[in-house]
C-alpha positions in Angstrom: 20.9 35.0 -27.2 22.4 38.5 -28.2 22.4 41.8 -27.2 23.7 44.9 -29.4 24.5 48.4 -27.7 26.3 51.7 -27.8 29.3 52.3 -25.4 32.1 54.8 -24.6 34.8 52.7 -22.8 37.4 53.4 -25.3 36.8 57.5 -25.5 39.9 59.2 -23.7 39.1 62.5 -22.9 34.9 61.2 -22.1 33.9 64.9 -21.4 31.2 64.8 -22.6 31.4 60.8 -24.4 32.1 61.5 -27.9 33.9 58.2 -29.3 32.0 55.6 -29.6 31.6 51.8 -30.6 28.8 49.3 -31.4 29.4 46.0 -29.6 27.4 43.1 -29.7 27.4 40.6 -26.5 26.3 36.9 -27.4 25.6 33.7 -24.8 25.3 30.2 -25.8 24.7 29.1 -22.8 21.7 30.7 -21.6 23.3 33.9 -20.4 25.7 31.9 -18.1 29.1 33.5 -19.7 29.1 36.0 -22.3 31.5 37.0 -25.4 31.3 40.5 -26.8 32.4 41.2 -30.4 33.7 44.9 -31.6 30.5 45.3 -34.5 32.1 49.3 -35.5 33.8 52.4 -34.3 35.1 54.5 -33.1 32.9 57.3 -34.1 31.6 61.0 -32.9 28.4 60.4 -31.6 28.3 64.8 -31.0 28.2 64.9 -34.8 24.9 62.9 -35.0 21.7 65.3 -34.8 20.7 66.2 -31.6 18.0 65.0 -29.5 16.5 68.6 -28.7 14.6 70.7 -31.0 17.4 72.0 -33.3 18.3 68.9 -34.4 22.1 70.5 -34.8 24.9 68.3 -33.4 26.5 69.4 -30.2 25.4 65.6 -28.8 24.9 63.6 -27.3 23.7 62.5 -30.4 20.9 60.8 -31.8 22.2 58.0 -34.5 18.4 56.2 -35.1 15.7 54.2 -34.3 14.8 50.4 -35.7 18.2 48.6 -34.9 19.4 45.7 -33.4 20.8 42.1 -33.5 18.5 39.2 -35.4 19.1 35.8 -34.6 20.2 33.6 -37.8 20.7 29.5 -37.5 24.3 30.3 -37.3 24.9 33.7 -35.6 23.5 37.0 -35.8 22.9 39.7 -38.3 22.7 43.7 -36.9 21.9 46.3 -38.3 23.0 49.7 -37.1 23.5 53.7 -37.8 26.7 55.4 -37.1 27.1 59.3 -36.9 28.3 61.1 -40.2 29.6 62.6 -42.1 32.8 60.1 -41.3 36.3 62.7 -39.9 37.8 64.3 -42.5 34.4 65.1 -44.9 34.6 68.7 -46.2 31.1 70.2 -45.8 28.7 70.9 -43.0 25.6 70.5 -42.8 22.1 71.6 -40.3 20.7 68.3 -39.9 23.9 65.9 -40.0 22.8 62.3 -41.4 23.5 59.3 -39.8 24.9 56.2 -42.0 23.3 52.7 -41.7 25.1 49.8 -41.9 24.8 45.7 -41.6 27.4 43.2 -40.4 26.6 39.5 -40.1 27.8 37.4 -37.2 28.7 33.5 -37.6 29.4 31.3 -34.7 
């Protein structure tokens, strides 16, 4: 079994959370003990849209919808949206897009 979520234990300064990672947490053993595996991050989840009518960053953000671990015979597959544009991109824009990605999992 496997769980994927957003988390801001590694962001320093954490007013408000900005940097932040996409873990997965797995159990083979029925949920006895669990592992966790670093999927992506760090990134600026204030540069993702908004969640209030603007839609303009200033977060805490809003990176997506329809995401998540799927079991496979041997691991998991996620997929998963990270805020962009990624530091150092050279334009601005209203509605900042979020980036999707995919990362497979073996055991």
């Amino acid at each position: 079994m496997g769980i994927a979520f957003y988390d801001h234990r590694n962001d320093k300064a954490n007013n408000p959370p900005k940097d932040t990672d996409y873990w997965l947490r797995t159990s083979h053993d029925g949920g006895a003990t669990w592992q966790e595996t670093l999927l992506a991050g760090s990134f600026d989840e204030t540069t993702a849209p908004s969640t209030d009518t603007t839609g303009l960053p200033g977060g805490p953000g809003f990176v997506g919808d329809y995401q998540g671990p799927a079991a496979l015979d041997n691991g998991f597959a996620a997929s998963f949206a990270l805020a962009a544009p990624l530091p150092g991109a050279n334009f601005k824009l209203a509605n900042p897009p979020t980036d999707v990605f995919f990362s497979r999992i073996a055991r």
